[in-house]
MARKOL-903901 format. One line per 8 residues: their letters; for each residue x, y, z of C-alpha. Coordinates in Angstrom, 1 decimal, decimal comma. Layout:
% residues N
a> X Y Z  ...
***
This chain:
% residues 476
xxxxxxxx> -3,8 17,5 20,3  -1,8 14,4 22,0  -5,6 12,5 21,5  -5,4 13,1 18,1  -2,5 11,8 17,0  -2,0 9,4 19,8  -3,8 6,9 16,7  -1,8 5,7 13,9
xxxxxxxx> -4,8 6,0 12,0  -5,8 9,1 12,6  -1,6 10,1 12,6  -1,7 8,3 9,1  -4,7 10,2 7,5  -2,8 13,3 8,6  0,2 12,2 7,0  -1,2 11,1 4,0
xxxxxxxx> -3,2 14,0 3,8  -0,4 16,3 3,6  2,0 14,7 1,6  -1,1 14,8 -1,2  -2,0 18,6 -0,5  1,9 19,7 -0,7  2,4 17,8 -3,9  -1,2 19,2 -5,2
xxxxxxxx> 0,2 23,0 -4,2  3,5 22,4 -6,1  2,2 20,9 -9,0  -0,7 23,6 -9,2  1,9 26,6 -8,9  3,7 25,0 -11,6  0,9 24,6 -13,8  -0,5 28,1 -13,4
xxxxxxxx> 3,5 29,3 -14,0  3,5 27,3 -17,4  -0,3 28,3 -18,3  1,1 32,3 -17,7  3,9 31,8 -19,2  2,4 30,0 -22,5  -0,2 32,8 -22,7  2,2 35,4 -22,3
xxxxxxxx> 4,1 34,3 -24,9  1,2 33,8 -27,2  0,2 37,4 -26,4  3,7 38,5 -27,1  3,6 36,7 -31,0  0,6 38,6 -31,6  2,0 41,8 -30,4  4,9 41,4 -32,9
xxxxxxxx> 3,1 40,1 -36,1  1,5 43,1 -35,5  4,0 45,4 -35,2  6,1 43,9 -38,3  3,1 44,8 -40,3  2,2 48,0 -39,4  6,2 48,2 -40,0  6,1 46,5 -43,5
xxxxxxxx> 3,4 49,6 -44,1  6,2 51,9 -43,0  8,7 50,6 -44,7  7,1 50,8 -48,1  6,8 54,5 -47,7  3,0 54,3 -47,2  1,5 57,9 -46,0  0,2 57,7 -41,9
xxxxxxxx> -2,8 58,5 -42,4  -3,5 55,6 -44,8  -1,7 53,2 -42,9  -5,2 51,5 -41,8  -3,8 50,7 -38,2  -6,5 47,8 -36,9  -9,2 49,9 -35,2  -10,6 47,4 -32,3
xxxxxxxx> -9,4 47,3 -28,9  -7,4 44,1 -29,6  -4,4 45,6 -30,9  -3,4 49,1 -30,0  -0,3 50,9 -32,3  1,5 53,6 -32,0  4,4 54,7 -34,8  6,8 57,0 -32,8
xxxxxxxx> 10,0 59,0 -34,6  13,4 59,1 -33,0  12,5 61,7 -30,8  9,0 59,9 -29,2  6,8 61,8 -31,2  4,2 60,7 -32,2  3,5 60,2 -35,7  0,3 57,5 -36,0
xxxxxxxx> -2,3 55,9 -33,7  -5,0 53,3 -33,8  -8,7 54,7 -33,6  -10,6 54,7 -30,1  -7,0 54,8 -28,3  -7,7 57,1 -25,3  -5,1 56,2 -22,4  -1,9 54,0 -23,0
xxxxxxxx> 1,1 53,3 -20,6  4,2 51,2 -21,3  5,5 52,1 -24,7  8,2 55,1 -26,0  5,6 57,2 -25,5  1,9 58,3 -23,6  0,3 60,6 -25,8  -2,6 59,5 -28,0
xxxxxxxx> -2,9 62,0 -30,6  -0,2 62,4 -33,4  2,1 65,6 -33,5  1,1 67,9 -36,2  4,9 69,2 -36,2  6,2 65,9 -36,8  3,9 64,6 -39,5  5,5 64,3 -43,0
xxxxxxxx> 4,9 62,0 -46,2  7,2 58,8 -46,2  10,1 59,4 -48,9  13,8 60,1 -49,8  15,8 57,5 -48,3  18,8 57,3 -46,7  21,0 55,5 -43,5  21,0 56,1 -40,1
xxxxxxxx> 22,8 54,0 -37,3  21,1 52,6 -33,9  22,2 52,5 -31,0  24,0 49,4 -31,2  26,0 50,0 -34,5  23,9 48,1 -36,4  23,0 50,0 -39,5  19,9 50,2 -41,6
xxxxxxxx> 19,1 50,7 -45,1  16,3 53,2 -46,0  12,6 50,8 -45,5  14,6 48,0 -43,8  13,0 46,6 -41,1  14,9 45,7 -37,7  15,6 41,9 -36,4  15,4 43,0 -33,1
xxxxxxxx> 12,0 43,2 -31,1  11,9 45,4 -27,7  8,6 44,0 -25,4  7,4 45,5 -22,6  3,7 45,6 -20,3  1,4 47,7 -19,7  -2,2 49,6 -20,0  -4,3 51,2 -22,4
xxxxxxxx> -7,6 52,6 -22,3  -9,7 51,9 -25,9  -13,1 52,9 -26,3  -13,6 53,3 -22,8  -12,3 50,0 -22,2  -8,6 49,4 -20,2  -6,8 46,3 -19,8  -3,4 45,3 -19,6
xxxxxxxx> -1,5 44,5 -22,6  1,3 42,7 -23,6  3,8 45,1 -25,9  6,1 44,3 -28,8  8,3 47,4 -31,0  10,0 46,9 -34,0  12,1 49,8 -35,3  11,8 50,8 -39,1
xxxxxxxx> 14,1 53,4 -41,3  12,5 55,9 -43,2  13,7 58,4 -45,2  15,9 59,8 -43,4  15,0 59,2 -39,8  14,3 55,7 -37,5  10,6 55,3 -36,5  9,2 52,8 -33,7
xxxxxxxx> 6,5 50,8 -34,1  4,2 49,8 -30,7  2,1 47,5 -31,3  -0,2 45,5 -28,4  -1,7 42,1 -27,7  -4,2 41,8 -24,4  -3,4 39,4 -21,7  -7,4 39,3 -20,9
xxxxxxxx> -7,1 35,7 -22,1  -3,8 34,9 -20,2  -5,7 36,5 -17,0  -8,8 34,8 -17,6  -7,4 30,9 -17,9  -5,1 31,5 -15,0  -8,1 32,8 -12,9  -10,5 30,2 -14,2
xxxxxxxx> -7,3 27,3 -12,9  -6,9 29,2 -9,8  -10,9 29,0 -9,0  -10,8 25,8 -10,1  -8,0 24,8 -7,8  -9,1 26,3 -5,3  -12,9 24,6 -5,3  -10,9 21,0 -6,1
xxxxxxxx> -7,8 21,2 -4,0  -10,0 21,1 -1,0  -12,5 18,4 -2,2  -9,6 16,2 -3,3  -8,0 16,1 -0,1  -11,2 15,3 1,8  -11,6 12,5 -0,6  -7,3 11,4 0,2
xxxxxxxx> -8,5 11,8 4,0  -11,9 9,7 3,7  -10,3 6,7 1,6  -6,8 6,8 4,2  -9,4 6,7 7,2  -11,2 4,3 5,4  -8,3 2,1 4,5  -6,2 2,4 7,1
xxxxxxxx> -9,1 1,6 9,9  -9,9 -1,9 7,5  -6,2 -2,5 7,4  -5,9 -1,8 11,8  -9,0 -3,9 12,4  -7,3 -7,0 12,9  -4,9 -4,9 15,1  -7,9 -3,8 17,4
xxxxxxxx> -8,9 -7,4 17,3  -5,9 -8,9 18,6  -5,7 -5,7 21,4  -9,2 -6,6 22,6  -8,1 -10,5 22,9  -5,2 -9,8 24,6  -6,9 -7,7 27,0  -9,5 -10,5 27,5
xxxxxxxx> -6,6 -12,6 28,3  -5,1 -10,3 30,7  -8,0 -9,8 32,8  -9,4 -13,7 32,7  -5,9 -15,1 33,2  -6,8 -17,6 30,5  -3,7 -18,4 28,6  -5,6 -21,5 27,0
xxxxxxxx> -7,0 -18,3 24,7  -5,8 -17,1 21,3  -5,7 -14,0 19,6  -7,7 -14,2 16,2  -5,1 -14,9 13,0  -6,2 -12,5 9,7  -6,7 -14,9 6,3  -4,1 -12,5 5,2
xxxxxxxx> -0,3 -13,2 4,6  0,9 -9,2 5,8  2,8 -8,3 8,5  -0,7 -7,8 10,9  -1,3 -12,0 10,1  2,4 -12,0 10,7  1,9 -10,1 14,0  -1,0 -12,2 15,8
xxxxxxxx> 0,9 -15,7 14,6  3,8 -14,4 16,6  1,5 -13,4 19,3  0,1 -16,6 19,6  3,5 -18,7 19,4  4,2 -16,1 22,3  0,7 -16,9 23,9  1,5 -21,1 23,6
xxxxxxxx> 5,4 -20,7 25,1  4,3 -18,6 27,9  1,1 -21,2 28,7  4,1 -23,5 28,7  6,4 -21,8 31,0  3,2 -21,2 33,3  1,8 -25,2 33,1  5,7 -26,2 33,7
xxxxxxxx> 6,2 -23,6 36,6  3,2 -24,7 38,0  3,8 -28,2 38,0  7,4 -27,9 38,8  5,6 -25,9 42,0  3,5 -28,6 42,9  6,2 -31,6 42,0  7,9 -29,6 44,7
xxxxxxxx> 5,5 -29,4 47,1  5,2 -33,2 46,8  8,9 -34,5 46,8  9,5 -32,0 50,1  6,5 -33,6 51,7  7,5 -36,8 52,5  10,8 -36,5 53,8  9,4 -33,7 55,7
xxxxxxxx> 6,8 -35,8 57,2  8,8 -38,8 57,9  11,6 -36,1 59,8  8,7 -35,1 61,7  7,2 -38,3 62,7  10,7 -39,5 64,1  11,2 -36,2 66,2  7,9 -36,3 68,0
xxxxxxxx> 8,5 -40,1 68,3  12,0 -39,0 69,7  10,4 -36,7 72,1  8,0 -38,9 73,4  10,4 -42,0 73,6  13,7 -41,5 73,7  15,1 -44,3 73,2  13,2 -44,7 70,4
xxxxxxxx> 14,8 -42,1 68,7  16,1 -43,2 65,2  19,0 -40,9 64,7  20,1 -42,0 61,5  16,6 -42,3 60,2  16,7 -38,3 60,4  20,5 -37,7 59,0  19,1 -39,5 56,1
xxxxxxxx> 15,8 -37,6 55,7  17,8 -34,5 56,9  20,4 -35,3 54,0  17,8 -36,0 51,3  16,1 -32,7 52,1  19,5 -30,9 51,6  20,0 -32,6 48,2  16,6 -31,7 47,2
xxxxxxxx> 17,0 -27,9 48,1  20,2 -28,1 46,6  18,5 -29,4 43,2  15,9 -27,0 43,2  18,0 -23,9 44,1  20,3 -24,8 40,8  17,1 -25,4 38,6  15,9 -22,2 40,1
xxxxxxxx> 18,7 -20,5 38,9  18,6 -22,4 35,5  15,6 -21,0 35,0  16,5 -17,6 35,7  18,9 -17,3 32,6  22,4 -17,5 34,6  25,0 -18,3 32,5  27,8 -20,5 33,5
xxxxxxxx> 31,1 -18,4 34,5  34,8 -20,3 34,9  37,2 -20,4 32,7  39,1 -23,5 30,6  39,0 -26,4 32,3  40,4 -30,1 31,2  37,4 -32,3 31,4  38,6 -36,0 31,2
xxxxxxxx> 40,6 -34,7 34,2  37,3 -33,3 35,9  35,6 -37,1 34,8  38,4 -38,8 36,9  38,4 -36,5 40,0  34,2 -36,7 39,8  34,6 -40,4 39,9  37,6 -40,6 42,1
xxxxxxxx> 35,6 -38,9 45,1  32,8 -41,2 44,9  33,2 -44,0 47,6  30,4 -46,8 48,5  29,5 -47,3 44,8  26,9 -50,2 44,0  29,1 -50,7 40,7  32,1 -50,5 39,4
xxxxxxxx> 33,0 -47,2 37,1  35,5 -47,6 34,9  36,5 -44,3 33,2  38,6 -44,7 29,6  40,3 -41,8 27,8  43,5 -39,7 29,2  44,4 -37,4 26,4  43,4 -33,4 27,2
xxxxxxxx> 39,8 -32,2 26,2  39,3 -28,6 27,0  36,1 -26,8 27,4  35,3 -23,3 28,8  32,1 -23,7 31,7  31,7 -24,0 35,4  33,1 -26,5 36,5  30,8 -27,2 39,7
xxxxxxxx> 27,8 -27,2 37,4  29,6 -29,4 35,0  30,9 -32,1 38,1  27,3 -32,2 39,1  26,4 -33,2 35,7  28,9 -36,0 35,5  27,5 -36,8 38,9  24,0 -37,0 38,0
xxxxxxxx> 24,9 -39,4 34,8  27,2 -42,1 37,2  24,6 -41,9 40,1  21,8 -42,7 37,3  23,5 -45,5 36,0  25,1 -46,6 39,3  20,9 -46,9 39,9  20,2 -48,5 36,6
xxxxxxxx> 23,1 -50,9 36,2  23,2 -54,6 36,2  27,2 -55,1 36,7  29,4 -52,1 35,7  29,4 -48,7 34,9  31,8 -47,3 32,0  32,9 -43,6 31,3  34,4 -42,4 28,2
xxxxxxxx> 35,9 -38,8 27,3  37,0 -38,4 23,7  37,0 -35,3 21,3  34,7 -35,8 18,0  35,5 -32,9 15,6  34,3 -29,5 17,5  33,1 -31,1 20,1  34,0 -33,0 23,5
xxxxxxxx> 31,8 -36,2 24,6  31,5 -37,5 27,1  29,5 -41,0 27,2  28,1 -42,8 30,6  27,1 -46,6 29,8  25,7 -48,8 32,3  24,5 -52,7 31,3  21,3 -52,7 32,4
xxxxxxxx> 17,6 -52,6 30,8  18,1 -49,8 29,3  15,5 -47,1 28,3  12,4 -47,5 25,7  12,2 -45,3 22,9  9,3 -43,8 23,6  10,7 -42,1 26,8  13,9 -41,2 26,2
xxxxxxxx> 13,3 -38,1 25,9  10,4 -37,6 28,9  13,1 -38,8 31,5  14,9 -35,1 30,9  11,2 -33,5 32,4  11,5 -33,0 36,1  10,5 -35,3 38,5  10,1 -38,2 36,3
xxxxxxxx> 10,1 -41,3 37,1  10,3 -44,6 34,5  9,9 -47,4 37,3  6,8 -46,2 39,6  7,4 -49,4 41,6  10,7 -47,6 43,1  10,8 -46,5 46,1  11,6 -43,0 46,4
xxxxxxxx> 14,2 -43,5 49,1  16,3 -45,3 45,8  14,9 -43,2 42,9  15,7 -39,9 43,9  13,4 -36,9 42,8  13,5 -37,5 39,3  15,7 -34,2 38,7  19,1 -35,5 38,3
xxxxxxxx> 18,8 -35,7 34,2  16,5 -32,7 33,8  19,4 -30,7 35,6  22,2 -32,2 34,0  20,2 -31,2 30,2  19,7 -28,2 31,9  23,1 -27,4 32,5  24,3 -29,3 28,9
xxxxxxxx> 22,7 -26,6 27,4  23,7 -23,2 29,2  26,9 -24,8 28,0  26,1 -24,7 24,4  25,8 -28,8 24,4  23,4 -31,3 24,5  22,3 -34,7 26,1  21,1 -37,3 24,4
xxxxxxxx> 20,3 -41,3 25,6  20,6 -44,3 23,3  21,2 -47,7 23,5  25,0 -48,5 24,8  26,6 -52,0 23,4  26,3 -53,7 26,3  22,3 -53,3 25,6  21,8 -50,8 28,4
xxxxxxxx> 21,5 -46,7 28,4  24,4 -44,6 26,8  24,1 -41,5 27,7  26,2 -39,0 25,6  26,9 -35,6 26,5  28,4 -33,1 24,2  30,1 -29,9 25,1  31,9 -27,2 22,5
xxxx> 36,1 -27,5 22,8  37,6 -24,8 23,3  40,1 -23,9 20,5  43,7 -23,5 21,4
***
């Protein structure tokens, strides 16, 4: 059972299938009610023109026996008296059931010629005038045998005054024909009901399996993908504009950001692997050297290899973390006054860093991870800069900025936006003893943006680099 509606196609056909039989069952019943009903009531008009004429006989004092009652097995009558007994009958009548009265032959007793005239009063008050004719029509159901045939009949009585008593007229119509249609629509509802829902269930399998092919499609692909490890591969797109073409567009956006992520990780991996190497090495080198000789031990040599590796495994422990989604935690903090502690600390400075702006600019953030990004910018233009290094903090609208010039060459256009990758590197003549890693921008972006800010590099005044970073103030 779970196998067969663990598809949406085959769950859909089901659905579909059911909906269409329920609605098929309630709409049959209520045909077949109205078809009864309708015939019924047709049978019932029949019965009373019938009896009104038969009573129209009566009323005009016409003798029973020439009453000429209709003969076939159509239309049954019986004329009754006041007491039930019976006065005239229809030919061939053998059997009857659901009138005043069962018998079948008149009463010999009761029979008299039509005549006098006179008044009686029904059983409601109403009062009749001698060969008046009732408004009122009693029906009823019910059998009679003619000729050896019986059916069920439909039953109307008018009452009629006489002389000086009240007779009743029976008078039936068959419901053979009201029977017969409602048969014949069963029969047929029965044979088609069925057949029509095969035909719902073949076109909703059919459909529905043309409108999931795609789906299978994209399935197998991904699969594919999953077992080669290739996420240079796409899933295939439908020439449609639903929600399926919708579907494998989305999976492929997903496909290209997460061959991204991989190429990036990767890369990052083997940057890495490369900027730990050489210090690494060159620690090495000196400590066997060391061991060997010594006095040729170069002490500070391995303090600074020793310090660079420290920076670096700082670096990538924060971009590790970056990565990983964590969000900033602290609370307000004054950031022209973090600007002027940042560059307060530094000491041995190539340049000069002259840091404008003393009014209070709040923002909410870490404020390690925002010191490191103010860090990052002096210590890139401190590399950069020809004579002098200038910080600005200002608010601009919603925002605080803070902008690091230097007066140096400056960055082309075409790469201000590569130096925010990791580990790059504009001037391959440097050395990387002076250059750094190449990941003090990419973690200051980094950490701009898990801010809700952004960094951005022009050209500064003085024709070098402005870089420009903007951070959300917090309102007070």
């Amino acid at each position: 059972m779970k196998r067969l509606f663990g598809s949406v196609r085959a769950r859909a056909t089901i659905g579909a299938t059911l909906v269409v039989a329920v609605a098929l069952v309630a709409a049959g019943t209520a045909v077949l009610l109205s078809l009864r009903s309708n015939l019924i009531q047709e049978a019932a008009a029949q019965a009373d023109a019938t009896a009104r004429q038969v009573a129209s006989k009566v009323a005009a004092r016409t003798a029973y026996e020439d009453l000429d009652l209709p003969d076939d097995e159509d239309r049954p009558v019986q004329v009754v008296d006041s007491k039930g007994r019976l006065l005239a009958v229809s030919d061939d009548l053998e059997r009857i059931s659901g009138t005043g009265t069962g018998a079948v032959h008149p009463d010999p007793g009761a029979l008299r010629e039509p005549g006098g005239g006179g008044d009686d009063e029904d059983d409601d008050g109403d009062r009749l005038e001698a060969g008046e004719i009732s408004d009122e029509v009693e029906r009823g159901e019910g059998t009679a045998t003619v000729d050896g045939h019986t059916a069920d009949y439909r039953f109307s009585a008018v009452e009629v005054e006489n002389d000086d008593d009240r007779l009743t007229v029976w008078a039936g119509a068959p419901l053979a024909a009201e029977q017969g249609a409602v048969s014949t629509a069963q029969t047929v509802m029965l044979i088609g009901l069925p057949l029509l829902l095969v035909v719902v269930a073949g076109v909703t399998w059919g459909v529905t399996g043309r409108a999931l092919k795609p789906v299978e499609g994209i399935r197998r692909e991904m699969a594919a993908i999953t077992a080669s490890e290739d996420l240079g591969r796409r899933v295939p797109e439908p020439a449609t504009h639903d929600e399926i073409a919708r579907l494998a567009r989305a999976t492929n956006a997903t496909l290209t950001a997460l061959q991204a992520s991989v190429e990036r990780q990767r890369s990052f991996v083997a940057d890495a692997s490369h900027e730990l190497r050489s210090p690494i090495a060159s620690l090495r080198t000196q400590l066997e050297v060391g061991l060997a000789h010594p006095e040729l031990l170069d002490v500070a040599g391995a303090v600074e290899d020793t310090v660079r590796l420290q920076a670096l495994a700082a670096d990538l422990l924060l971009l590790a973390r970056l990565d990983a989604g964590e969000r900033p935690t602290g609370g307000r903090l004054d950031l022209g006054a973090l600007v002027r502690e940042e560059v307060s600390q530094r000491a041995g400075d190539r340049l000069p860093v002259t840091v404008h702006g003393g009014a209070a600019v709040e923002v909410a953030g870490s404020r390690g991870q925002l010191a490191r990004v103010v860090g990052n910018l002096v210590d890139n233009a401190q590399r950069h800069g020809a004579s002098r290094v200038e910080v600005r903090v200002r608010a601009d609208g919603p925002e605080a900025v803070v902008s690091v010039a230097d007066d140096g060459a400056g960055v082309p256009g075409p790469e201000r936006e590569r130096i925010f990758e990791r580990f790059v590197r504009l001037d391959d003549a440097r050395s990387r003893d002076d250059g750094g890693a190449g990941l003090g921008l990419a973690i200051a972006r980094d950490v701009a943006a898990r801010h809700g800010g952004t960094l951005h590099v022009r050209e500064a005044p003085e024709g070098g680099a402005l870089f420009e970073l903007r951070l959300p103030l917090v309102s007070s």
